[in-house]
C-alpha positions in Angstrom: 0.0 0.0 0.0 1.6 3.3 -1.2 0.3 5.5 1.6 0.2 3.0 4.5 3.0 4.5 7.1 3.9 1.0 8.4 4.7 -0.4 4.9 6.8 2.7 4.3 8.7 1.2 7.8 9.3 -1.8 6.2 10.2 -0.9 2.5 12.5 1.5 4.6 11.0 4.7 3.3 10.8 6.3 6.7 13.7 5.6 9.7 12.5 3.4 12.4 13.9 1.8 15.4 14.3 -1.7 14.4 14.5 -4.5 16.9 13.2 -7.6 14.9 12.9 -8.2 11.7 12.8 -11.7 9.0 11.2 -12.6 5.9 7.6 -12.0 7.7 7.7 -10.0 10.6 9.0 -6.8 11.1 8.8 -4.9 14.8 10.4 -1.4 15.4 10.0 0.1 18.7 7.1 2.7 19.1 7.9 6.8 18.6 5.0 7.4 21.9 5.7 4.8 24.0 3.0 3.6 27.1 5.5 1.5 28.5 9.2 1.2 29.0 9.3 -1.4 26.4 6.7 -0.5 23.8 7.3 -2.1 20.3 5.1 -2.7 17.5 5.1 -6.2 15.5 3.4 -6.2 12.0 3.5 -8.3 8.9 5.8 -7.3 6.1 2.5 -7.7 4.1 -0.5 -5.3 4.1 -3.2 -6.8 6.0 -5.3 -3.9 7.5 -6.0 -5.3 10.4 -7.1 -8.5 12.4 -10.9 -8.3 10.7 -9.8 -8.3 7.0 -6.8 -11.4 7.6 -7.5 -14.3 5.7 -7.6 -18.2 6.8 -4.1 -18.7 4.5 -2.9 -15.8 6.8 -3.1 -17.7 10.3 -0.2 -19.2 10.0 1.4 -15.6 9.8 -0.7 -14.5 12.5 0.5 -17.6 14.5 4.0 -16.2 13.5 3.5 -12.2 14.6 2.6 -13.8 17.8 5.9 -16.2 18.4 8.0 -12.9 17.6 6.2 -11.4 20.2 7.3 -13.9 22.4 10.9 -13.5 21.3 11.1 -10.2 21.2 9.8 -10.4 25.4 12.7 -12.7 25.8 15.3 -10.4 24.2 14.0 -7.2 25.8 14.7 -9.3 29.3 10.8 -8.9 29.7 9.2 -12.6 29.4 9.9 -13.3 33.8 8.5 -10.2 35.3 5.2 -10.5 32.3 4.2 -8.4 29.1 1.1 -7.7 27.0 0.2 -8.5 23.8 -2.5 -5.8 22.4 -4.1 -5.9 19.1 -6.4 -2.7 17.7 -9.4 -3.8 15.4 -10.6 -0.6 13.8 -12.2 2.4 15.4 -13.8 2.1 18.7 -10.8 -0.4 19.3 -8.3 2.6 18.9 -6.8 1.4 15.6 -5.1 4.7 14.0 -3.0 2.9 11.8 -4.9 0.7 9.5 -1.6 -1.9 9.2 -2.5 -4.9 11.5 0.0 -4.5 14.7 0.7 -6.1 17.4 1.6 -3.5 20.9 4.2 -5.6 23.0 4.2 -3.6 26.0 6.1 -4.4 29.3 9.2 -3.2 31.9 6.4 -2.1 34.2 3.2 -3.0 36.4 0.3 -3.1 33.6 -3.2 -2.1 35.3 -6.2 -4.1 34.2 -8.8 -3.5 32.5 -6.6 -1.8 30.0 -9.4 1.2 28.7 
């Protein structure tokens, strides 16, 4: 999508704070952060978000969600606990129509979230 911010991330159009990236994930750390460790997973392809993936996509979605996992590990996260937050369209908060996971941890996380 020419005008979606997050595949301009990924074609490296616009400078982002990578931390993880492989042939189909890409996370970057996000520019307002709600946690100490805020970072944003999507897929290198443009799904919009969670409501338009297809069934040939759940093995990506399966995917996003492991590098989640390793991305906790490597940010020294996974012990003390994170969350996993996923926007699906406007009353959810989506702003960004580019499916995205938040991995958010480093601190206490209050529930419910909003």
């Amino acid at each position: 999508m020419a005008e979606c911010l997050f595949c301009k991330f990924v074609q490296r159009e616009i400078p982002t704070q990578v931390v993880y990236e492989d042939e189909h994930a890409f996370a970057f750390r996000d520019i307002n952060p709600q946690a100490p460790v805020h970072i944003l997973v999507i897929p290198r392809v443009h799904v919009a978000n969670l409501a338009e993936a297809t069934p040939e996509q759940s093995a990506l979605l399966g995917h996003l969600l492991w590098v989640c996992a390793e991305i906790a590990r490597k940010e020294g996260i996974e012990s003390s606990g994170y969350r996993v937050v996923l926007n699906t369209n406007r009353d959810a908060g989506q702003s960004v129509y580019h499916l995205h996971f938040h991995l958010l941890g480093g601190r206490h996380l209050t529930w419910p979230p909003g």
